[in-house]
C-alpha positions in Angstrom: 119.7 102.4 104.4 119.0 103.8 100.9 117.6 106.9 100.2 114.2 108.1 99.7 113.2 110.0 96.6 110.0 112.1 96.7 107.9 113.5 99.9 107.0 109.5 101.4 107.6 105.9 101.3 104.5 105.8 98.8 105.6 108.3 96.7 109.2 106.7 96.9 107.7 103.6 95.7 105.9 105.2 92.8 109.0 106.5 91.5 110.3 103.4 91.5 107.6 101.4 89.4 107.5 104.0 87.3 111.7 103.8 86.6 111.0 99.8 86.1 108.3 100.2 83.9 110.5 102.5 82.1 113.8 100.4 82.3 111.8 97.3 81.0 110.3 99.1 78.2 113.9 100.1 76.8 115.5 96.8 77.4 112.4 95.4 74.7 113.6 98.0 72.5 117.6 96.6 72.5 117.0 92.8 73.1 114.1 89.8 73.1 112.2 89.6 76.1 113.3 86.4 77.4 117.4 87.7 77.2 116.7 90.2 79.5 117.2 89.0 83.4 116.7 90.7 86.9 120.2 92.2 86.9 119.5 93.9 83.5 116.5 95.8 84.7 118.0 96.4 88.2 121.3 97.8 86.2 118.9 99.6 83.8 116.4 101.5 86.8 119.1 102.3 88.5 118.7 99.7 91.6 121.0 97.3 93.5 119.6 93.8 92.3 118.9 92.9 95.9 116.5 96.5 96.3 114.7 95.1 92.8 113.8 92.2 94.6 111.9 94.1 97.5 109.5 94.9 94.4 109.1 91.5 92.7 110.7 87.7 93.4 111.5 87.1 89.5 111.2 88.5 86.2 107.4 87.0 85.6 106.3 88.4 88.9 107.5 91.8 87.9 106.2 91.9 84.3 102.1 90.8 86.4 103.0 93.6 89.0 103.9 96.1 86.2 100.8 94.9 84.0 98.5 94.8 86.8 99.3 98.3 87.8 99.1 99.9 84.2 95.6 98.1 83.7 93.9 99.3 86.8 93.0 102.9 85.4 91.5 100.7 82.2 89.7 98.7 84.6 88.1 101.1 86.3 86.5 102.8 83.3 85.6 99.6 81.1 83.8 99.1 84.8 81.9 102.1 85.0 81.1 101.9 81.0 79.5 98.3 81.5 77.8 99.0 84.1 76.5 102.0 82.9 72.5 102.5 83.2 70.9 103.6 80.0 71.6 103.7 76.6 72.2 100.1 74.4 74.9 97.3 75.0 75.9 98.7 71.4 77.0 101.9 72.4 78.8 100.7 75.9 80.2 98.0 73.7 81.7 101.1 71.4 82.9 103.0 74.2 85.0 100.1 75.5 86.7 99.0 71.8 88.3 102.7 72.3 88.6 102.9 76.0 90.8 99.4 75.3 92.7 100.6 71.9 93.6 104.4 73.6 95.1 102.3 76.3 97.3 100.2 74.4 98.2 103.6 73.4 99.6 104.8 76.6 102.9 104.2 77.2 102.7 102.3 80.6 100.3 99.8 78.6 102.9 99.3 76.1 104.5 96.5 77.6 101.9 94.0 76.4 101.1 95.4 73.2 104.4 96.3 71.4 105.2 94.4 68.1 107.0 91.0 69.2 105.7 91.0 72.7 104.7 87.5 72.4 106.7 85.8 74.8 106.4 88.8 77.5 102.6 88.4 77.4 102.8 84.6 77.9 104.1 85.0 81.5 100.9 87.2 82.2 98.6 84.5 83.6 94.9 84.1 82.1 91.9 83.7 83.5 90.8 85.1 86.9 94.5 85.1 88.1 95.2 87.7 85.0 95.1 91.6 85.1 92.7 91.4 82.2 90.2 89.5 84.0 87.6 92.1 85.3 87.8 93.5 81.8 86.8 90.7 80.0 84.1 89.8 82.6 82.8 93.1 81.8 82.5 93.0 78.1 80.8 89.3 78.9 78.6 91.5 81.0 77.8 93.9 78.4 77.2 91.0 75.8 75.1 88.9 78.0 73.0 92.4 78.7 72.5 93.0 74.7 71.1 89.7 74.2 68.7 89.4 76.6 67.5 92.6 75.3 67.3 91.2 71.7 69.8 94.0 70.9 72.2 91.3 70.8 71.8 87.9 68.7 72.0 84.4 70.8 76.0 84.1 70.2 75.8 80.9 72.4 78.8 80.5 73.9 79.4 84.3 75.4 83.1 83.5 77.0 84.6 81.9 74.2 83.1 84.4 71.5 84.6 87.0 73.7 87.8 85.6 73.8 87.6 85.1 69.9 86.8 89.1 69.8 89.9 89.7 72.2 92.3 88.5 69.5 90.9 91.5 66.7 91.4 93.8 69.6 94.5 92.4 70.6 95.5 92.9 66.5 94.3 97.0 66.3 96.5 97.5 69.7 99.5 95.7 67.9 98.5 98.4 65.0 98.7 101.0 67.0 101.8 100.1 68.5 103.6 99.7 65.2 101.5 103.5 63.5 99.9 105.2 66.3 98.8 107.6 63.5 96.4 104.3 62.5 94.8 105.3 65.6 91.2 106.1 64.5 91.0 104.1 62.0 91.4 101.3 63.9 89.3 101.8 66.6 86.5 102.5 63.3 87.6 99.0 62.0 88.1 96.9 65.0 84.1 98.7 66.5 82.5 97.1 63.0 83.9 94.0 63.5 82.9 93.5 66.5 79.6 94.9 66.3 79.3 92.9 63.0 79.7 89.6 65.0 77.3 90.6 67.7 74.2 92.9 66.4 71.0 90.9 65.1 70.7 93.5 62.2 74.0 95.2 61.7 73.4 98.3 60.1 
Protein backbone atom coordinates (compact mmCIF):
# COMPACT_ATOMS: atom_id res chain seq x y z
CA UNK A 1 0.00 0.00 0.00
CA UNK A 2 1.58 3.40 -0.74
CA UNK A 3 2.18 5.93 1.64
CA UNK A 4 0.29 8.81 2.72
CA UNK A 5 1.76 12.31 2.67
CA UNK A 6 0.15 15.04 4.71
CA UNK A 7 -2.35 14.70 7.94
CA UNK A 8 -5.42 12.62 5.69
CA UNK A 9 -6.48 10.95 2.59
CA UNK A 10 -7.78 14.54 1.52
CA UNK A 11 -4.92 16.23 2.20
CA UNK A 12 -2.93 13.30 0.56
CA UNK A 13 -4.84 13.89 -2.48
CA UNK A 14 -4.25 17.56 -2.55
CA UNK A 15 -0.72 17.04 -2.61
CA UNK A 16 -0.93 15.06 -5.32
CA UNK A 17 -2.96 17.35 -7.75
CA UNK A 18 -0.97 19.90 -6.84
CA UNK A 19 2.46 17.69 -7.89
CA UNK A 20 0.44 16.94 -11.38
CA UNK A 21 -0.48 20.26 -12.02
CA UNK A 22 3.06 21.04 -11.36
CA UNK A 23 4.63 18.07 -13.42
CA UNK A 24 2.32 19.01 -16.44
CA UNK A 25 3.25 22.51 -16.31
CA UNK A 26 7.08 21.67 -16.76
CA UNK A 27 6.64 18.99 -19.27
CA UNK A 28 4.86 22.15 -21.63
CA UNK A 29 7.89 23.95 -20.85
CA UNK A 30 10.41 20.95 -22.52
CA UNK A 31 8.05 19.47 -25.20
CA UNK A 32 4.54 20.07 -27.24
CA UNK A 33 1.53 19.12 -25.44
CA UNK A 34 0.46 16.32 -27.51
CA UNK A 35 4.22 14.42 -27.03
CA UNK A 36 3.76 14.24 -23.65
CA UNK A 37 1.89 10.79 -22.44
CA UNK A 38 0.61 9.38 -19.07
CA UNK A 39 3.92 7.78 -18.22
CA UNK A 40 5.72 11.17 -18.71
CA UNK A 41 3.64 12.95 -16.09
CA UNK A 42 3.45 9.82 -13.79
CA UNK A 43 7.53 9.75 -14.20
CA UNK A 44 7.55 13.58 -13.82
CA UNK A 45 5.03 13.73 -10.27
CA UNK A 46 6.77 11.24 -8.93
CA UNK A 47 3.88 8.31 -9.26
CA UNK A 48 3.74 4.72 -10.46
CA UNK A 49 1.77 5.06 -13.78
CA UNK A 50 -0.92 2.67 -12.37
CA UNK A 51 -1.38 5.27 -8.97
CA UNK A 52 -1.77 8.19 -11.85
CA UNK A 53 -4.60 6.43 -13.10
CA UNK A 54 -6.53 6.34 -9.69
CA UNK A 55 -6.65 10.31 -10.50
CA UNK A 56 -7.64 10.38 -14.21
CA UNK A 57 -8.39 7.45 -17.07
CA UNK A 58 -6.22 9.39 -19.83
CA UNK A 59 -4.37 12.38 -20.57
CA UNK A 60 -7.62 14.60 -21.68
CA UNK A 61 -9.41 13.48 -18.52
CA UNK A 62 -6.57 14.72 -16.48
CA UNK A 63 -5.93 18.07 -18.27
CA UNK A 64 -10.49 18.78 -17.50
CA UNK A 65 -9.74 17.44 -13.83
CA UNK A 66 -6.66 19.86 -13.49
CA UNK A 67 -8.63 22.82 -15.36
CA UNK A 68 -11.75 22.23 -13.54
CA UNK A 69 -10.08 22.37 -10.25
CA UNK A 70 -7.83 25.60 -10.89
CA UNK A 71 -11.12 27.46 -12.24
CA UNK A 72 -13.35 26.80 -9.29
CA UNK A 73 -11.86 29.74 -7.10
CA UNK A 74 -12.47 32.06 -10.49
CA UNK A 75 -15.85 30.77 -10.55
CA UNK A 76 -16.82 31.46 -7.47
CA UNK A 77 -15.98 35.17 -7.60
CA UNK A 78 -17.09 35.98 -11.30
CA UNK A 79 -20.34 34.32 -9.40
CA UNK A 80 -20.60 36.56 -6.65
CA UNK A 81 -19.48 39.72 -9.01
CA UNK A 82 -22.58 38.97 -11.41
CA UNK A 83 -24.77 38.54 -9.16
CA UNK A 84 -23.94 41.33 -7.27
CA UNK A 85 -26.95 43.73 -6.16
CA UNK A 86 -26.26 47.39 -6.94
CA UNK A 87 -24.10 49.37 -8.84
CA UNK A 88 -24.13 49.08 -13.08
CA UNK A 89 -23.55 45.93 -15.35
CA UNK A 90 -20.56 48.33 -16.39
CA UNK A 91 -18.77 48.15 -13.33
CA UNK A 92 -19.51 44.17 -12.51
CA UNK A 93 -18.55 43.75 -16.18
CA UNK A 94 -15.01 45.60 -15.12
CA UNK A 95 -14.46 43.70 -12.10
CA UNK A 96 -14.77 40.43 -14.02
CA UNK A 97 -12.25 41.47 -17.24
CA UNK A 98 -9.59 41.58 -14.12
CA UNK A 99 -10.96 38.86 -11.89
CA UNK A 100 -10.44 36.67 -15.35
CA UNK A 101 -6.91 38.25 -16.57
CA UNK A 102 -5.37 38.05 -12.66
CA UNK A 103 -6.31 34.48 -12.98
CA UNK A 104 -4.66 33.60 -16.06
CA UNK A 105 -1.98 35.02 -13.97
CA UNK A 106 -1.87 32.39 -11.36
CA UNK A 107 0.15 29.71 -11.81
CA UNK A 108 -2.36 26.75 -11.50
CA UNK A 109 -4.42 28.68 -14.33
CA UNK A 110 -1.45 28.56 -16.52
CA UNK A 111 -2.14 25.54 -18.15
CA UNK A 112 -4.68 26.97 -20.48
CA UNK A 113 -3.19 30.21 -21.06
CA UNK A 114 0.52 29.75 -21.71
CA UNK A 115 1.86 30.79 -25.33
CA UNK A 116 1.26 27.60 -27.60
CA UNK A 117 -1.34 26.02 -25.57
CA UNK A 118 -3.46 25.48 -28.41
CA UNK A 119 -3.73 21.96 -28.71
CA UNK A 120 -3.97 21.42 -24.69
CA UNK A 121 -7.03 23.63 -24.61
CA UNK A 122 -8.76 21.78 -27.45
CA UNK A 123 -9.20 18.67 -25.22
CA UNK A 124 -11.08 21.02 -22.61
CA UNK A 125 -14.65 20.42 -23.73
CA UNK A 126 -16.97 23.63 -24.49
CA UNK A 127 -20.16 24.33 -23.66
CA UNK A 128 -21.98 23.18 -20.49
CA UNK A 129 -19.62 20.16 -20.24
CA UNK A 130 -16.58 22.82 -19.93
CA UNK A 131 -14.97 24.23 -16.75
CA UNK A 132 -15.57 27.71 -18.22
CA UNK A 133 -19.21 27.28 -18.49
CA UNK A 134 -20.68 29.03 -15.30
CA UNK A 135 -18.27 31.80 -16.18
CA UNK A 136 -19.50 32.61 -19.39
CA UNK A 137 -23.19 32.09 -18.27
CA UNK A 138 -22.33 34.74 -15.92
CA UNK A 139 -20.97 37.44 -18.04
CA UNK A 140 -24.24 36.57 -20.39
CA UNK A 141 -25.99 37.27 -17.17
CA UNK A 142 -24.36 40.48 -16.53
CA UNK A 143 -24.84 41.52 -20.29
CA UNK A 144 -28.37 40.47 -20.49
CA UNK A 145 -28.88 42.66 -17.07
CA UNK A 146 -27.16 45.88 -18.77
CA UNK A 147 -29.41 45.89 -21.58
CA UNK A 148 -32.56 45.63 -20.19
CA UNK A 149 -31.42 48.49 -18.12
CA UNK A 150 -30.59 50.53 -21.34
CA UNK A 151 -27.09 50.66 -19.73
CA UNK A 152 -26.38 48.17 -22.33
CA UNK A 153 -27.18 48.48 -26.20
CA UNK A 154 -29.48 45.60 -27.88
CA UNK A 155 -26.27 43.47 -29.02
CA UNK A 156 -28.78 40.80 -30.30
CA UNK A 157 -27.34 37.73 -30.17
CA UNK A 158 -25.85 37.86 -26.26
CA UNK A 159 -24.14 34.15 -26.48
CA UNK A 160 -22.36 34.48 -29.55
CA UNK A 161 -21.15 38.24 -28.80
CA UNK A 162 -19.89 36.78 -25.69
CA UNK A 163 -18.07 34.26 -27.19
CA UNK A 164 -16.62 36.86 -29.77
CA UNK A 165 -15.54 38.95 -26.44
CA UNK A 166 -13.91 35.59 -25.00
CA UNK A 167 -11.36 35.56 -27.74
CA UNK A 168 -9.88 39.50 -26.71
CA UNK A 169 -9.76 38.02 -23.25
CA UNK A 170 -8.45 34.90 -24.22
CA UNK A 171 -5.63 37.31 -26.24
CA UNK A 172 -4.64 39.70 -22.89
CA UNK A 173 -4.26 36.26 -20.80
CA UNK A 174 -1.92 34.92 -23.68
CA UNK A 175 -0.23 38.59 -22.94
CA UNK A 176 0.23 38.10 -19.72
CA UNK A 177 1.50 34.76 -20.01
CA UNK A 178 4.23 35.84 -22.40
CA UNK A 179 5.04 39.67 -20.06
CA UNK A 180 3.26 39.39 -16.85
CA UNK A 181 4.70 42.98 -16.41
CA UNK A 182 1.89 43.83 -19.28
CA UNK A 183 -0.32 43.08 -16.53
CA UNK A 184 -2.25 46.41 -16.07
CA UNK A 185 -2.17 47.50 -19.14
CA UNK A 186 -3.93 44.80 -20.41
CA UNK A 187 -6.56 44.44 -18.16
CA UNK A 188 -6.97 48.76 -19.12
CA UNK A 189 -6.99 47.62 -22.85
CA UNK A 190 -8.98 44.43 -22.93
CA UNK A 191 -11.95 46.61 -20.14
CA UNK A 192 -12.26 49.33 -23.20
CA UNK A 193 -12.72 46.98 -25.63
CA UNK A 194 -15.11 45.32 -24.21
CA UNK A 195 -16.96 48.00 -22.84
CA UNK A 196 -16.57 49.76 -26.26
CA UNK A 197 -18.60 46.85 -27.88
CA UNK A 198 -21.33 46.84 -25.25
CA UNK A 199 -22.06 50.55 -23.73
CA UNK A 200 -24.85 52.62 -25.72
CA UNK A 201 -22.63 55.74 -25.21
CA UNK A 202 -19.03 54.79 -24.48
CA UNK A 203 -17.49 57.40 -22.83
Amino acid sequence: MPRIRGASIEEHHEMVWTDLADAVRELLLERDYDSITMGHIAAKAGLARNTLYNYAADKGALVLALTERACAPLVERVTAVASRSGGTAAERMREIVAAVLEASADQAMQLMFRPGSGPLVAEVPKGPDGPFHAIVVEVENVVRAGVASGEFRDVGDVGLVVELLSGAMRAGAERIGRDPAAFTATVRAAREIILAALVRDPV
